[in-house]
C-alpha positions in Angstrom: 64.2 2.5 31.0 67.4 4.0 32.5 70.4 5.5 31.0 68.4 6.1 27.2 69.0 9.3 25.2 66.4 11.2 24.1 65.6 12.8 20.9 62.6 14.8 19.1 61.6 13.7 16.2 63.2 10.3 16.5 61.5 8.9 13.4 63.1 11.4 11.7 66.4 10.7 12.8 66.3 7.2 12.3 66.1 8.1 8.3 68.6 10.2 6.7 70.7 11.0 10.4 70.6 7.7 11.3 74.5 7.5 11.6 75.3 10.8 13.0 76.1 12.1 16.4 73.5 14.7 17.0 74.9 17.9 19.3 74.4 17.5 22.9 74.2 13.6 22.8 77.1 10.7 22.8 75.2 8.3 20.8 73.8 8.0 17.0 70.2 7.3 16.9 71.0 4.1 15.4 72.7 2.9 18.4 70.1 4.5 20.9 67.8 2.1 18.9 69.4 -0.9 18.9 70.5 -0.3 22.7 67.0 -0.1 23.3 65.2 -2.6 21.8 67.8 -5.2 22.5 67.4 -4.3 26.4 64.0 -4.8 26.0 64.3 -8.1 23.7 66.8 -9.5 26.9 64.7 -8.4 29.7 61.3 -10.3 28.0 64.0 -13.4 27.4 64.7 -13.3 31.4 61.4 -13.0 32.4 60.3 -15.8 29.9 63.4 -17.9 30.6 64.0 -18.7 27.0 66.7 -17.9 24.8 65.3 -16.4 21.7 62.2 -15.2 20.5 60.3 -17.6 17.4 58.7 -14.2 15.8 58.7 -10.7 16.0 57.0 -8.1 14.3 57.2 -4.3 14.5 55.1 -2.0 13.5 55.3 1.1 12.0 53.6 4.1 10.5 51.9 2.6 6.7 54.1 5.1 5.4 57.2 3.2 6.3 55.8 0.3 4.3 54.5 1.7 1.4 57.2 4.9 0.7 60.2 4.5 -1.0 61.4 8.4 0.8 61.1 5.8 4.4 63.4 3.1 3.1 66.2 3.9 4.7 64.6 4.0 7.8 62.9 0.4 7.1 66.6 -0.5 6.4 68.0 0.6 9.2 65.5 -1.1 11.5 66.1 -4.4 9.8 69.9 -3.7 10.4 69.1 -3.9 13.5 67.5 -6.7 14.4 70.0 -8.7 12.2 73.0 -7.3 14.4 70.4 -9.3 17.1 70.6 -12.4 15.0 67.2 -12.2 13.9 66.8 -13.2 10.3 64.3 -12.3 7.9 61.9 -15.5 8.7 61.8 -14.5 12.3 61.6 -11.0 12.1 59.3 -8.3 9.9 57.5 -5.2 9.9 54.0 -4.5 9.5 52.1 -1.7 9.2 50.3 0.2 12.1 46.6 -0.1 10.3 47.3 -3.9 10.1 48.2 -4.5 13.5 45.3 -2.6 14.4 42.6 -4.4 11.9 44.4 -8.0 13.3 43.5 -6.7 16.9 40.1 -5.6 16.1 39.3 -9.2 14.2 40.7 -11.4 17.2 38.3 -9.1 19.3 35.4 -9.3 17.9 36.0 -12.9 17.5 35.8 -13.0 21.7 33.0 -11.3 21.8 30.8 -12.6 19.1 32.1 -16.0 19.2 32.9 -16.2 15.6 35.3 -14.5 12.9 34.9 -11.1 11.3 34.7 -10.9 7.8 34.2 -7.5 5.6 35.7 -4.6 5.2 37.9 -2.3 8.0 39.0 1.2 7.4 41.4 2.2 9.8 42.3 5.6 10.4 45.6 5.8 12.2 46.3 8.9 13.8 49.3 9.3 16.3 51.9 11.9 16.9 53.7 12.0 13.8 51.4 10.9 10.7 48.0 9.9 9.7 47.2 7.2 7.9 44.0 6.0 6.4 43.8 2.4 5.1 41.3 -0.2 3.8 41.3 -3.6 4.5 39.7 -6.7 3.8 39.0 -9.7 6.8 38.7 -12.7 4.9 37.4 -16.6 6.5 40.5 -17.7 8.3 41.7 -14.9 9.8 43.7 -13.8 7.1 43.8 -9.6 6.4 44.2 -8.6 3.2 45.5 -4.9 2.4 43.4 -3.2 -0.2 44.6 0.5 -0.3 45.9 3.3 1.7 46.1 7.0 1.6 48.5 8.8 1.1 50.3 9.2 4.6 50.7 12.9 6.1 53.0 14.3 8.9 55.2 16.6 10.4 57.9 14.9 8.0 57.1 15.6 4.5 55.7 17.9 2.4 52.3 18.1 4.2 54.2 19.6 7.8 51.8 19.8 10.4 48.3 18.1 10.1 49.2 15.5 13.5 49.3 15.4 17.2 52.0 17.1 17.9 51.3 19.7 15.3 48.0 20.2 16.5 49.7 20.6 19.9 52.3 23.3 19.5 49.3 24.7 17.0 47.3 25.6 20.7 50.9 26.7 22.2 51.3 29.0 19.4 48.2 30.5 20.0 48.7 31.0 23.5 51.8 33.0 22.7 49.9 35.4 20.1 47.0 35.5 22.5 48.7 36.2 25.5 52.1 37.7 23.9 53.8 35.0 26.0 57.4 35.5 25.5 58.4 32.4 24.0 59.2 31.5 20.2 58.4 28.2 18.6 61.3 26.0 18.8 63.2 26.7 22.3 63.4 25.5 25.4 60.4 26.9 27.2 58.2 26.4 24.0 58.8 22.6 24.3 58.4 22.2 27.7 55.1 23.8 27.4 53.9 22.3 24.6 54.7 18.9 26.5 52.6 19.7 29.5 49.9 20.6 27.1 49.9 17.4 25.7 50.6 15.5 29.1 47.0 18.1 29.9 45.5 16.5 26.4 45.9 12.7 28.1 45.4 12.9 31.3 41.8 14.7 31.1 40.8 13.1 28.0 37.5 11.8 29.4 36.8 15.6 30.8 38.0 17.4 27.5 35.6 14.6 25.6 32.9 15.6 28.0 32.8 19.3 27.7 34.0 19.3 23.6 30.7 17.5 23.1 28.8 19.6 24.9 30.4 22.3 23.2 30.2 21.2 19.3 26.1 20.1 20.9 25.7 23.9 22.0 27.0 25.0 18.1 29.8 26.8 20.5 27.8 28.7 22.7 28.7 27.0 26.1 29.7 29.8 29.0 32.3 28.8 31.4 33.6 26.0 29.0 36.9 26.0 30.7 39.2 22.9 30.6 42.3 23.2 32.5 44.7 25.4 33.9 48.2 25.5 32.2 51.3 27.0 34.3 53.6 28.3 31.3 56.3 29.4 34.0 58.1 29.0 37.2 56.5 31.8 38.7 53.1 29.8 38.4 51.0 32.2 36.2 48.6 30.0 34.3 46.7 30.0 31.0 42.9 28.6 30.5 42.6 26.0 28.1 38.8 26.5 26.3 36.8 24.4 24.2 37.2 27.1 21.7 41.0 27.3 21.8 41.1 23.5 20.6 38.3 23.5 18.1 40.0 26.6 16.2 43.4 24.8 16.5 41.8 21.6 15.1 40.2 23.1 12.3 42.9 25.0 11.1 45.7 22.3 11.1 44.4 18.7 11.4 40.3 18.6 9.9 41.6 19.8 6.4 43.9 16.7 5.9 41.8 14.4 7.9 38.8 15.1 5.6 41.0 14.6 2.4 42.3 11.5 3.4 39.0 10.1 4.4 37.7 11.1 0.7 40.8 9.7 -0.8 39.7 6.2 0.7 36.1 6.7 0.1 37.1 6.5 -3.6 38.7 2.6 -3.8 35.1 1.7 -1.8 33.7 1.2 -5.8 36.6 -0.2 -7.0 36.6 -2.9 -4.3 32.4 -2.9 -3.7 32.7 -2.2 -0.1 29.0 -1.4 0.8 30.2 1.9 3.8 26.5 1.2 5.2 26.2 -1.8 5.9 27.2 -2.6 9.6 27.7 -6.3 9.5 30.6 -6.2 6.7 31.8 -2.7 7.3 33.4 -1.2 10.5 35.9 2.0 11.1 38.4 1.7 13.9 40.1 4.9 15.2 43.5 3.9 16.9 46.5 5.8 17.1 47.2 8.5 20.3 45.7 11.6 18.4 42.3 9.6 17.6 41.6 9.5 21.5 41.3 13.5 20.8 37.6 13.6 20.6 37.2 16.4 17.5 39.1 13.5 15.6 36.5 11.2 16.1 33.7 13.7 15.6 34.7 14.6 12.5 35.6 11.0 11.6 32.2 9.8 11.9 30.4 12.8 10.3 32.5 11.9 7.4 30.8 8.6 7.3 27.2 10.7 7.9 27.2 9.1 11.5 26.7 11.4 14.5 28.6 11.0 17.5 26.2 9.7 20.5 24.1 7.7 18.5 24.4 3.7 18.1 26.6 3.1 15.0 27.4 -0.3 14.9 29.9 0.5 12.3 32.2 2.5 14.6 32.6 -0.6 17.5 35.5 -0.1 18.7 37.7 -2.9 20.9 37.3 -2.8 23.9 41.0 -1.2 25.4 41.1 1.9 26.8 44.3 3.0 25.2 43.7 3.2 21.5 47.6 2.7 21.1 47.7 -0.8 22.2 45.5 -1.9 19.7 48.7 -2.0 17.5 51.0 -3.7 19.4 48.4 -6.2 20.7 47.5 -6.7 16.7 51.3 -7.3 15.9 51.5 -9.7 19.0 49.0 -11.6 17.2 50.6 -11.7 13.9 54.0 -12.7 15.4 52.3 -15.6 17.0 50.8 -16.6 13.5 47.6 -16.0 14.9 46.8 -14.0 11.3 47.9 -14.0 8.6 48.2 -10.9 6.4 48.3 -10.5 2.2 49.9 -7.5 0.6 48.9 -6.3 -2.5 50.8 -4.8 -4.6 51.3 -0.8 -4.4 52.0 0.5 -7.5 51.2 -0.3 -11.7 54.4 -1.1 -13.1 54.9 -1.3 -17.0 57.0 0.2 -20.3 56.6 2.7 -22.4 56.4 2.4 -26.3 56.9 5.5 -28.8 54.6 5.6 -31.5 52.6 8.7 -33.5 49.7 9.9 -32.2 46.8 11.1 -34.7 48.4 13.9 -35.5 51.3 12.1 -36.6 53.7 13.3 -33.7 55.9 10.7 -31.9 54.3 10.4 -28.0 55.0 8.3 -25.5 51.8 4.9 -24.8 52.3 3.5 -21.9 51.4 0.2 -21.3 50.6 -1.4 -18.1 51.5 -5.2 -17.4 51.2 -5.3 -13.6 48.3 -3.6 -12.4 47.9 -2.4 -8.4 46.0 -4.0 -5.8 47.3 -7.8 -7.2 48.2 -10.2 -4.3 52.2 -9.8 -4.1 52.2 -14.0 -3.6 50.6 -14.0 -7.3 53.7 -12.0 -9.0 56.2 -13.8 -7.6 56.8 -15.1 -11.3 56.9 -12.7 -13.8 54.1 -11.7 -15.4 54.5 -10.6 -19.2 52.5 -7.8 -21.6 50.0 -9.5 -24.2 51.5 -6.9 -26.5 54.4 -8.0 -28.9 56.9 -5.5 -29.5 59.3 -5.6 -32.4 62.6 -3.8 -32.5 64.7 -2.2 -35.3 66.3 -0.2 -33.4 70.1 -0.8 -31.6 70.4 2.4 -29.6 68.0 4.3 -27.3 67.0 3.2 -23.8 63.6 1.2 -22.8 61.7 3.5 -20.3 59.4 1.5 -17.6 56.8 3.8 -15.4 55.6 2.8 -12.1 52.3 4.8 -10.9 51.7 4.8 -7.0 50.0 7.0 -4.4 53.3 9.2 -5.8 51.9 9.7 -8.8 53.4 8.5 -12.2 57.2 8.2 -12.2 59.4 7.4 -15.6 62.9 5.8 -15.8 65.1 5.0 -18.7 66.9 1.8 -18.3 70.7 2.1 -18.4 71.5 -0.4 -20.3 71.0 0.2 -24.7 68.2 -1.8 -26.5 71.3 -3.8 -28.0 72.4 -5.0 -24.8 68.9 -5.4 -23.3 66.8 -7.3 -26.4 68.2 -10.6 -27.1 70.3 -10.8 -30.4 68.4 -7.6 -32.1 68.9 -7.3 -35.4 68.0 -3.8 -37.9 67.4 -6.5 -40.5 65.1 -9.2 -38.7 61.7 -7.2 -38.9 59.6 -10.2 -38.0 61.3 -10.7 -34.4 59.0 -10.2 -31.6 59.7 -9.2 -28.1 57.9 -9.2 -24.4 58.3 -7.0 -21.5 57.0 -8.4 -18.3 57.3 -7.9 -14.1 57.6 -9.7 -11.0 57.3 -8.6 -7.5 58.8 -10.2 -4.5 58.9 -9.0 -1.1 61.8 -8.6 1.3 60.7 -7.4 4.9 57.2 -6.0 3.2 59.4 -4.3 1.1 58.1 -4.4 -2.6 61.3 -4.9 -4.8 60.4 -5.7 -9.0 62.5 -7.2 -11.9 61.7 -6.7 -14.8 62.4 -9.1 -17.6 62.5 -9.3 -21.6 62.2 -12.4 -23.7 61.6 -12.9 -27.0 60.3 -16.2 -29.0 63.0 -18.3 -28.0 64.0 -17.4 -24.7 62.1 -17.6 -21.5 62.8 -14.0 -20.4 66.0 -12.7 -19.1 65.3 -10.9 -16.0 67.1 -7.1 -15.2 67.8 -6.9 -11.3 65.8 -3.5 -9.8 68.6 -4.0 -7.5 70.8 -3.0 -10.2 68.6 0.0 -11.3 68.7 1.2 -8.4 72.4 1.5 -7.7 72.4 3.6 -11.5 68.8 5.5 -11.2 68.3 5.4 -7.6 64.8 3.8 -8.4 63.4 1.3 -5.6 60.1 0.7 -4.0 
């Protein structure tokens, strides 16, 4: 499309510079976004001759789902499409796993002539992040999320294990190789790095060629030239190896990739997924960065499959861009083709003070929603079998949420006065609950949390509310 600004590391923007005017451009990326995407929302309208669209769902990297650090990203998306008039009913977001499992179901439902149902771990590699994730295909095409791992990219702590790390990984080579004088970052480094990675598509059958007949050779293949890269106007060129790549690989992507895949392996007990059995088990590589063949090489030793043999567990749909799988899986969901169940993504619960053995006051914490629960099943709050009984006006109630974060502890704002229903130092037999609920706006998981006590049903304390005085959300 014409007359569209562009930026590097747009997803990036799109968070925490969303509103600003970046140097060198006239627009926020905010408003590059929604220029875009309601261009392309108007020409599909024309070319359909309708005047709005039933359902539309985006998708975007599991990390935008499941990470509260992404929610003002998620927000700003949603802005968006409300400033389109799309509401919440006609418009969500997904993640990019699920739109790739949906596509791989309705796939293999064409080919086989009936429905998929077992287990799918999707590993999602693009540009940007990688994301592992496990789900379940159920009897009427319905997908249920069971875990994910932890997402990685060049945007958080983890910087660098993706495509585009692994490409400027090769250009930075090249430069200490060659003593090319260029430095990561400017102008000539980019536009190399970018005809590398325009190289890394267009030859992708050739480079998948000659990598496995280099990984076959253990490395010791003469002449295992790739391409020629110009790196300047004078036309000098560099040769891309075999060797170059694998080094490249190994250094910055296979140490994350094999840590996620182990990460995944873990839930397979928790959830009985049988990883050998063909018929109820399948791994789908989408995502731009898993068309790179040393991706899929190590993704299938992983799963102690060697590339070249019959696997029936690595059938993969039959599209030659790996990419589309996800849009052509969100398609899919839009048209309630699928339906997908979230689970819930963290343990929420309270903490209670109490001495230990040794007669020192500790924290116990005590879990009353548990993760991997359907979200549709905690939309009514759920409460702790445990009575608690309070004699105590001041202090704060702490609640803990654990998630692919780890554990994280908040103290309410509010006192135990004005939290526990009529307390009283002197009513000793007066027992109290704590309970949860989850609901769900846009796939994002917001809980209450609620205290009742013998006569009163439970008076529910908006997270909406904790967040504005902790900053705690999910």
């Amino acid at each position: 499309m014409k007359n569209f600004e562009a930026y590097e590391h747009f997803k990036l923007l799109l968070g925490k510079n969303a509103d600003k005017v970046i140097e060198g451009k006239t627009k926020t990326p905010t408003q590059v976004t929604h220029d875009f995407i309601k261009k392309l929302l108007d020409e599909y309208k024309t070319s359909q001759n309708i005047d709005k669209l039933d359902g539309i769902v985006m998708t975007v990297p599991d990390t935008w789902v499941r990470e509260e650090s992404n929610r003002t990203a998620r927000e700003n998306i949603e802005g968006i499409f409300k400033k389109l008039g799309y509401n919440d009913s006609e418009f969500r977001l997904e993640s990019e796993p699920v739109g790739a499992a949906t596509y791989f179901c309705w796939s293999f439902e064409q080919k086989q002539g009936k429905e998929y149902t077992g287990y799918i771990t999707v590993v999602d590699y693009g540009g940007g992040t990688l994301d592992v994730t496990l789900c379940e295909a159920m009897n009427g095409r319905r997908i249920k999320i069971l875990e994910s791992s932890c997402g990685y990219g060049e945007y958080n702590e983890t910087n660098g294990c993706a495509g585009v790390a692994f490409d400027e990984a090769v250009i930075e080579k090249f430069i200490r190789d060659k003593n090319l004088p260029f430095k990561k970052g400017d102008s000539k480094f980019i536009k190399l790095r970018n005809r590398f990675e325009d190289m890394k598509i267009t030859e992708c059958e050739k480079i998948t060629k000659d990598l496995k007949d280099y990984y076959d050779a253990s490395g010791n293949v003469e002449g295992e030239q790739l391409f020629s890269l110009e790196y300047n106007d004078e036309g000098d060129t560099l040769d891309v190896c075999c060797e170059d790549l694998d080094q490249c690989f190994n250094k910055v992507n296979a140490p994350m990739l094999k840590k996620s895949l182990e990460q995944i392996k873990q839930y397979f007990l928790v959830h009985k997924v049988d990883s050998k059995a063909p018929e109820h088990f399948k791994v789908l590589l989408v995502g731009g960065f898993s068309n790179f063949y040393a991706v899929e090489k190590e993704v299938m030793e992983s799963f102690d499959a060697k590339s070249g043999d019959i696997d029936k567990r690595f059938e993969q749909p039959e599209i030659r861009n790996r990419t589309l799988a996800i849009s052509k899986g969100a398609a899919l969901i839009a048209a309630g083709e699928f339906s997908i169940e979230h689970t819930c993504t963290n343990t929420y619960g309270y903490v209670r003070y109490g001495a230990n053995e040794s007669d020192e006051l500790v924290p116990f914490y005590i879990p009353v929603i548990e993760r991997g629960i359907e979200i549709r099943k905690l939309n009514s709050p759920k409460f702790a079998d445990a009575k608690e009984y309070v004699r105590q006006k001041e202090g704060k109630l702490s609640i803990f949420m654990d998630g692919d974060a780890g554990r994280r502890k908040y103290a309410l704002p509010k006192s135990i006065k004005e939290l526990f229903p009529d307390v009283d130092d002197n009513d000793r037999d007066k027992w109290y609950q704590i309970g949860f609920s989850v609901n769900t706006v846009n796939n994002r998981q917001i809980p209450t949390v609620y205290i009742k006590d013998e006569h009163s049903p439970g008076k529910p304390i908006s997270w909406n509310e904790l967040i504005e005085i902790t900053g705690i959300s999910q």
